[in-house]
C-alpha positions as CSV (number, residue, x, y, z in Angstrom):
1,X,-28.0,14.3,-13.4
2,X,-27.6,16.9,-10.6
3,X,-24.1,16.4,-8.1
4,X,-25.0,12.9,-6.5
5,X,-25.0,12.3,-2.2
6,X,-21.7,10.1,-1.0
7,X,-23.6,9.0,2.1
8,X,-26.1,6.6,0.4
9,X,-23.1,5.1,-1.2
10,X,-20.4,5.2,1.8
11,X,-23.0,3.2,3.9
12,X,-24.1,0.4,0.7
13,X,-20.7,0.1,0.6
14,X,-19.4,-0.5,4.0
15,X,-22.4,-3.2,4.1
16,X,-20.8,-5.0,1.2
17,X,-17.6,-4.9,2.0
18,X,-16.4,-3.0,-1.1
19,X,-15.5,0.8,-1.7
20,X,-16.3,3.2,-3.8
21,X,-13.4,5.0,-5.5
22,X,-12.8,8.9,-5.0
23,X,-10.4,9.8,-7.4
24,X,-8.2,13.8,-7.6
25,X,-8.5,15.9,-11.0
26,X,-5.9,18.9,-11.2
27,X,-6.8,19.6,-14.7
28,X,-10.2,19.4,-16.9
29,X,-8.7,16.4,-19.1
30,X,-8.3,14.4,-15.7
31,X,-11.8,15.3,-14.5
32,X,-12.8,14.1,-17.7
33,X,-11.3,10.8,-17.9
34,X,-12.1,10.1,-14.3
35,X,-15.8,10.1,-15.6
36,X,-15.8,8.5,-18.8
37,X,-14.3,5.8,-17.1
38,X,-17.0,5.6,-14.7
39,X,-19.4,6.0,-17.2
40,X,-17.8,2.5,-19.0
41,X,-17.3,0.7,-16.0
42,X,-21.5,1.7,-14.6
43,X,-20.0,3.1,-11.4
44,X,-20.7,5.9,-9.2
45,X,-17.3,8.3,-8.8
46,X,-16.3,10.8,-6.0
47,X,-14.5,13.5,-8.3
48,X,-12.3,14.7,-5.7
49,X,-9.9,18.4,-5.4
50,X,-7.5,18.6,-3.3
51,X,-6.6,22.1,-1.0
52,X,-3.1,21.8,-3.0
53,X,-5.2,21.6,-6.5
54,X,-7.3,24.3,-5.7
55,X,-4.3,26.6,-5.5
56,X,-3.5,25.6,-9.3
57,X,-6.5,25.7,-10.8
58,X,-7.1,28.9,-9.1
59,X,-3.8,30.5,-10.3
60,X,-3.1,31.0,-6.9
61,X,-6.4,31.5,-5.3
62,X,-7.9,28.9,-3.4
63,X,-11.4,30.5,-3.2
64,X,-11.4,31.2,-7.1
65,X,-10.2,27.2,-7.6
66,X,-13.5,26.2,-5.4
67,X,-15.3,27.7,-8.2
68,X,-13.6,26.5,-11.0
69,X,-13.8,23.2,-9.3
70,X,-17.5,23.4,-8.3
71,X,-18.6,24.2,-12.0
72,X,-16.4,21.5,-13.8
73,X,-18.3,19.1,-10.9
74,X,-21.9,20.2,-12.1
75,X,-21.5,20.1,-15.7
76,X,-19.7,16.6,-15.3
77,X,-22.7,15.3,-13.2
78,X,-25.6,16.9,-15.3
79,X,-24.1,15.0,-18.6
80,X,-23.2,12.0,-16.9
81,X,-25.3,8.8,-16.6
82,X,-24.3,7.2,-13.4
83,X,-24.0,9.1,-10.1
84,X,-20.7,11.9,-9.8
85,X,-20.3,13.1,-6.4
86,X,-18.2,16.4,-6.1
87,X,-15.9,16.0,-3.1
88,X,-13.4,18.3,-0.9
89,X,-10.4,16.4,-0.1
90,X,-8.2,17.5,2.7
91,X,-9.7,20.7,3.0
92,X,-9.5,23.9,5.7
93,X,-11.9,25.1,7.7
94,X,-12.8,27.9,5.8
95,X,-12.6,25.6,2.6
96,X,-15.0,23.4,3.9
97,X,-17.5,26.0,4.5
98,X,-17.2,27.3,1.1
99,X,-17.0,24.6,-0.8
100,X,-20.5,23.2,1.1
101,X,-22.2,26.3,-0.1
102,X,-20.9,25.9,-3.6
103,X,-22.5,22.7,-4.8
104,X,-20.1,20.6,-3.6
105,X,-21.8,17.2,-2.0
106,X,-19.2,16.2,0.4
107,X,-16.3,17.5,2.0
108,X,-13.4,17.1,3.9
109,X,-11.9,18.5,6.9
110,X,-8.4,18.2,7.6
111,X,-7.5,18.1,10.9
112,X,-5.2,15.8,11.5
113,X,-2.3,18.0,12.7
114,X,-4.3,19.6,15.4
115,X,-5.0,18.2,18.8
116,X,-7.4,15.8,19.3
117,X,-9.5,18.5,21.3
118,X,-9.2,21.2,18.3
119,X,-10.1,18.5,15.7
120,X,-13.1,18.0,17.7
121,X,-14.0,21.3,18.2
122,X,-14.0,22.7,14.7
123,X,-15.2,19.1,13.1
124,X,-18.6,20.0,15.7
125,X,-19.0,23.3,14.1
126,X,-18.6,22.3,10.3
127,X,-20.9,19.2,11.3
128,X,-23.8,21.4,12.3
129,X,-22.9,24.0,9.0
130,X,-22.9,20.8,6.7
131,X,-26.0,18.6,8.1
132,X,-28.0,21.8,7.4
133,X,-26.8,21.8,3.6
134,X,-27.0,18.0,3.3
135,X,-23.4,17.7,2.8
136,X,-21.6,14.4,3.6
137,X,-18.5,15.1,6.3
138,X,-15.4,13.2,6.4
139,X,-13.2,13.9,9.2
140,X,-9.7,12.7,10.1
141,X,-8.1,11.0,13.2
142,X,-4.3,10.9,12.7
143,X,-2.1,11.8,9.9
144,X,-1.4,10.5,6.3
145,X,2.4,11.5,6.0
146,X,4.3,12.8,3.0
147,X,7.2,9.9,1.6
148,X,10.0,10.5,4.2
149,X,10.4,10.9,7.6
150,X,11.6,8.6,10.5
151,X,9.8,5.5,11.1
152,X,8.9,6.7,14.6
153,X,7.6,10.2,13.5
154,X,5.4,7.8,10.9
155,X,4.4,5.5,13.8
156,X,3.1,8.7,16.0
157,X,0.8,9.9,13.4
158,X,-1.3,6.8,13.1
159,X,-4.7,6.7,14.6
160,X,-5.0,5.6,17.7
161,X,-8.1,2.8,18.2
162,X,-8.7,4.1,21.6
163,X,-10.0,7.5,20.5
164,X,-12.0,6.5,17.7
165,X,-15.5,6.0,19.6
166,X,-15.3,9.2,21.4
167,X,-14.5,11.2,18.4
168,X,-17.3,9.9,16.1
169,X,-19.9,10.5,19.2
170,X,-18.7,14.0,19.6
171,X,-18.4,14.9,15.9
172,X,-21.3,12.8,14.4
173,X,-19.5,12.6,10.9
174,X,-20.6,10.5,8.2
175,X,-16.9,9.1,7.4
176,X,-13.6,8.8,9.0
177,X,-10.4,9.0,7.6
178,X,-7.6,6.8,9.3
179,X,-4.2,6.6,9.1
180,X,-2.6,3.4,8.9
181,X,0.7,3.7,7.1
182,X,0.2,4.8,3.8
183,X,1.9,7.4,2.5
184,X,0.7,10.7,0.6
185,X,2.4,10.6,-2.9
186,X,3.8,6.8,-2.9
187,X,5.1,6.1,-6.2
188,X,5.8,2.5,-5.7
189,X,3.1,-0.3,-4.7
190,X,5.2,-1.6,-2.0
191,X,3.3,-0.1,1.5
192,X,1.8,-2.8,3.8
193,X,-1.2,-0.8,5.7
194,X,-1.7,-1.9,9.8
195,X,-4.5,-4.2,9.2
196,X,-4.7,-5.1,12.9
197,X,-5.1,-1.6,13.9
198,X,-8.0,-1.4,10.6
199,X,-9.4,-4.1,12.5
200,X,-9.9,-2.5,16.0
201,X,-10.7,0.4,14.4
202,X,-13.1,-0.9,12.4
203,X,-14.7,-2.8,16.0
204,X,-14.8,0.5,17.4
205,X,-16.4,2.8,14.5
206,X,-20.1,2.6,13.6
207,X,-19.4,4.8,10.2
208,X,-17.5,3.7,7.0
209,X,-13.4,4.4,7.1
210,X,-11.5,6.1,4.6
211,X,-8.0,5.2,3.0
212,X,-6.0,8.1,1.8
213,X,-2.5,7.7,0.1
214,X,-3.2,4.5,-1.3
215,X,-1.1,4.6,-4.9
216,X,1.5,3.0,-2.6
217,X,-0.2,0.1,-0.9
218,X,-0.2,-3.1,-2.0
219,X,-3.4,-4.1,-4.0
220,X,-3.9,-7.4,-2.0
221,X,-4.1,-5.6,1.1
222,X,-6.5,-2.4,-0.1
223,X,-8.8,-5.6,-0.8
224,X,-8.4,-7.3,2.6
225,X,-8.6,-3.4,3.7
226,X,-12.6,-3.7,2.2
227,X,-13.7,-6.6,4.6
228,X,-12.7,-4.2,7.5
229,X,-14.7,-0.9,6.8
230,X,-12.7,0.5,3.8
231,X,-15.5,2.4,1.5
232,X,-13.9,5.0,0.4
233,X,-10.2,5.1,-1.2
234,X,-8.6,7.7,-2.2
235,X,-6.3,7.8,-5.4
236,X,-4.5,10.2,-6.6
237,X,-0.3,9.8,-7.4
238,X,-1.0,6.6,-9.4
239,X,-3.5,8.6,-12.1
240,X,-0.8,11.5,-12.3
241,X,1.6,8.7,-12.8
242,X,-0.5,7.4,-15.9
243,X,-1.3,11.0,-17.1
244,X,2.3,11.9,-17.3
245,X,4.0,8.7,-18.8
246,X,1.5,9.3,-21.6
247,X,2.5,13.0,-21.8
248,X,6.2,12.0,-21.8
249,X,6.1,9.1,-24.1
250,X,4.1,11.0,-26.7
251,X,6.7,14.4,-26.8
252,X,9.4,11.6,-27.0
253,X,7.6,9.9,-29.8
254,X,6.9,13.8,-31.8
255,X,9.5,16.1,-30.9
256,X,8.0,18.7,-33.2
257,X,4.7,18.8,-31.8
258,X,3.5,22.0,-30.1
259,X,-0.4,21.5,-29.9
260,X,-0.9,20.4,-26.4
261,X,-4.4,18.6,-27.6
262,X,-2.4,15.5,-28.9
263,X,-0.2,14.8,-26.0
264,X,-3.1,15.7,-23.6
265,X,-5.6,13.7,-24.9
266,X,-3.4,10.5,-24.7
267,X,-2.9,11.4,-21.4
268,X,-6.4,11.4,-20.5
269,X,-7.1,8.1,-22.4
270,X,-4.3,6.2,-20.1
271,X,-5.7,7.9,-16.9
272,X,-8.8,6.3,-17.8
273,X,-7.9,3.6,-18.0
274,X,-5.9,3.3,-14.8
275,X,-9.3,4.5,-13.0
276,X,-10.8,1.9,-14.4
277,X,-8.5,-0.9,-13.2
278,X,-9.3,0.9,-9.5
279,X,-12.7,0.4,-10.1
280,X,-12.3,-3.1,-10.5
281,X,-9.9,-3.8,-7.5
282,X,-12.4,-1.8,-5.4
283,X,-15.6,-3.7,-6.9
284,X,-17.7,-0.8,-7.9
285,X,-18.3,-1.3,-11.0
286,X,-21.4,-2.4,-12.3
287,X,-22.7,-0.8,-8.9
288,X,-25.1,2.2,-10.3
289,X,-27.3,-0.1,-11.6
């Protein structure tokens, strides 16, 4: 299969109230098991990057990661059986652009640290570069913060419900990423998102919402999340969690062992497997067909 369109499934699953799971790879092994466990669970996947991942896999270049990226994306897709979608995540301008003229199906623009007139501005431009290439936009209106920080720095970085119509009628994007205190990098399920705010937010918007940083909320309320535009979630810290406890409980099992294929293929077996248990939460599976 050729690199799949997100907007098809953002809007089937805004309409039934459950999300489709977009899921980071940093390495080939985790690329790999986010797919196979798509392929078991009969689910379409967003394989996502990262602007931070692009920089490793590149070796230091961003622009050579994109490429790296955007070829690991297509060969996944054309041997896959249900739908992979190749996706940006938390991308620059220039990245954007790039990445949209590399294969990749969808893409995300980062600017949630800018004013609200700058986000606009720039999210315009890329809008009218990606509706030309047929490439789903995801925009961002507020901030998902790194662990730390002062509760009142967190508090001024949420999205504010107020500015949600005007940005999606200027920007026309096909997704929205809120913030609604979750954290980037959470290691512990123990974050309670602002599902009042979701809810205004979700009266407001006429597109499906985004929920990034969610390894750290609480599973009960990523579900209630779903009834109130959630369709895409992001995951990311909890799979490197998996990928790593496999790493370090194999070397601590075989200290001898210096053939990484061992150590890294448990790895991608127990990152499967956690995607797979997302897929579930989220209700996609089953949903290619």
């Amino acid at each position: 299969m050729t690199i799949a369109k997100l907007k098809p499934w953002l809007n089937l699953a805004q309409s039934n109230q459950f999300a489709i799971g977009a899921f980071n790879f940093n390495t080939l092994e985790q690329a790999q098991a986010i797919v196979a466990a798509a392929e078991v669970e009969n689910a379409p996947v967003v394989l996502q990057v990262s602007h931070n991942a692009l920089k490793y896999i590149g070796s230091g270049n961003h622009r050579q990661g994109l490429r790296y990226a955007a070829a690991i994306g297509r060969e996944a897709a054309q041997m896959a059986t249900i739908p992979v979608i190749l996706h940006l995540d938390h991308g620059t301008y220039d990245e954007v652009v790039e990445a949209a003229n590399l294969g990749f199906s969808s893409v995300m623009f980062d600017g949630g640290d800018l004013s609200y007139a700058e986000n606009i501005a720039k999210t315009q431009k890329l809008r009218q570069i990606t509706s030309e290439l047929g490439v789903t936009l995801e925009a961002e209106l507020g901030e998902v913060p790194k662990p730390g920080g002062s509760e009142s720095e967190k508090d001024g970085m949420l999205t504010d419900p107020s500015t949600v119509s005007g940005f999606i009628e200027e920007t026309s994007v096909d997704a929205l990423a809120v913030s609604l205190g979750s954290v980037h990098g959470g290691k512990q399920k123990n974050t309670s998102i602002d599902l009042p705010r979701l809810k205004k937010i979700n009266a407001l918007a006429n597109i499906p919402l985004v929920l990034h940083g969610s390894s750290g909320v609480k599973d009960d309320e990523i579900t209630q999340g779903m009834q109130f535009g959630l369709a895409k979630i992001n995951v990311a810290t909890q799979l490197n969690q998996a990928f790593t406890n496999a790493v370090r409980h194999h070397l601590g099992q075989d200290t001898e062992v210096v053939d990484p294929r061992p150590y890294l293929g448990a790895a991608r077996k127990q990152m499967q497997a956690a995607v797979q248990a997302r897929m579930r939460l989220f209700g996609i599976s089953g949903q290619a067909g």
